[in-house]
N, C-alpha and C positions, 0 to 999 in steps of 0.2 A: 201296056206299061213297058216304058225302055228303061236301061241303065247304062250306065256310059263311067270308065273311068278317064278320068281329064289326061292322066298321068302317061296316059298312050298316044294324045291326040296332037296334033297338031294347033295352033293360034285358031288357025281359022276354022278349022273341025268343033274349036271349044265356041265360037263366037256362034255358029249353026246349030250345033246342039243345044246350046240356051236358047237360041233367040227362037229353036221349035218346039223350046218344053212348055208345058201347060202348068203341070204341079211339079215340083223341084222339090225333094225329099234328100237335107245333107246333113251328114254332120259338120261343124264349125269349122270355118279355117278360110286361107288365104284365096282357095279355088272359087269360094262364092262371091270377089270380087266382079266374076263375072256375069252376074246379075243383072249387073247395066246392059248385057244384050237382052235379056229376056223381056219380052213385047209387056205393056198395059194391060194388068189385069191380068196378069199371070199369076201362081203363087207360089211363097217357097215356105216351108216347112224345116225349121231350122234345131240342129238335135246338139244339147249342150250338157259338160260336163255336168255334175251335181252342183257344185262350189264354184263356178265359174260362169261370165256371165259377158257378152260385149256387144255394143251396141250399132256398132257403124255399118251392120247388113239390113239393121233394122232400119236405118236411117237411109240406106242408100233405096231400101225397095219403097219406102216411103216416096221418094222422089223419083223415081220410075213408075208408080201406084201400080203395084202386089203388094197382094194380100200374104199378110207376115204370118207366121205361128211360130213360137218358140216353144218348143217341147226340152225341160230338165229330165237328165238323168237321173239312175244313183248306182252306186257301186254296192257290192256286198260288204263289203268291207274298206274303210278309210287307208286312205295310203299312208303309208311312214315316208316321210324326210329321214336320211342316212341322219346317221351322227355325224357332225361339223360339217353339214353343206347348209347351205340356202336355198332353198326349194321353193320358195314363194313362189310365183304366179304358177311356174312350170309343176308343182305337186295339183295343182288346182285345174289346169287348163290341160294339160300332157296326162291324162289318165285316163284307162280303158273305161269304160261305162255300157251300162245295157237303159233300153229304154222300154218302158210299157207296149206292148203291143197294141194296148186296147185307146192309146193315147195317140199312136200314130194313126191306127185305124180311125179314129175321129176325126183329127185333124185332117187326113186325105179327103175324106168325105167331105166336110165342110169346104176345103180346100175346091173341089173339081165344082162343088155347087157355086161356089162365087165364080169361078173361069166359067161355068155355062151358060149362069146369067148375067155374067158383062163382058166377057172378052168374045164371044161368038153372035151377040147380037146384031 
């Protein structure tokens, strides 16, 4: 198992780190744009706030064909919106979360058995 933070790397360090992951374990956000490197039949495993929800990683690994999973969070407790702000999307999408252990552990699993039996055939 590797880990890699994007935030350190280089363009090109992020375009060879994708394109040599197998199973991709992230939480949501701009970084998994880079998806489009990662080869046919790879997978990613995609970790989302509770109340939040976006579709365009789904749709990009769809047309690269990986294998998707999106795994919801939850928080212990709901966040507050201050008094007189507007909070929308960013109360929903900008919030710490934990996730099931036992959901990611499934997910991996499932996850490396599809990469076995079609990306190294």
């Amino acid at each position: 198992m590797l880990s890699f933070a994007t935030d350190a790397m280089t363009g090109k360090q992020q375009l060879v780190a994708f394109e040599e992951t197998d199973v991709l374990v992230a939480v949501h956000g701009s970084v998994l744009t880079n998806i489009i490197f990662m080869l046919p039949h790879s997978a990613l495993i995609e970790l989302f706030p509770p109340k939040y929800s976006y579709t365009c990683f789904y749709r990009l690994s769809l047309n690269d064909k990986i294998d998707y999973t999106k795994i919801k969070g939850y928080v212990e407790q709901d966040p507050v919106c201050p008094p007189g702000t507007r909070c929308g999307v960013e109360l929903n999408r900008d919030v710490d979360f934990m996730v099931k252990v036992e959901d990611v552990t499934q997910a991996v699993k499932s996850a490396v058995k599809y990469v076995r039996e079609r990306k190294y055939v």
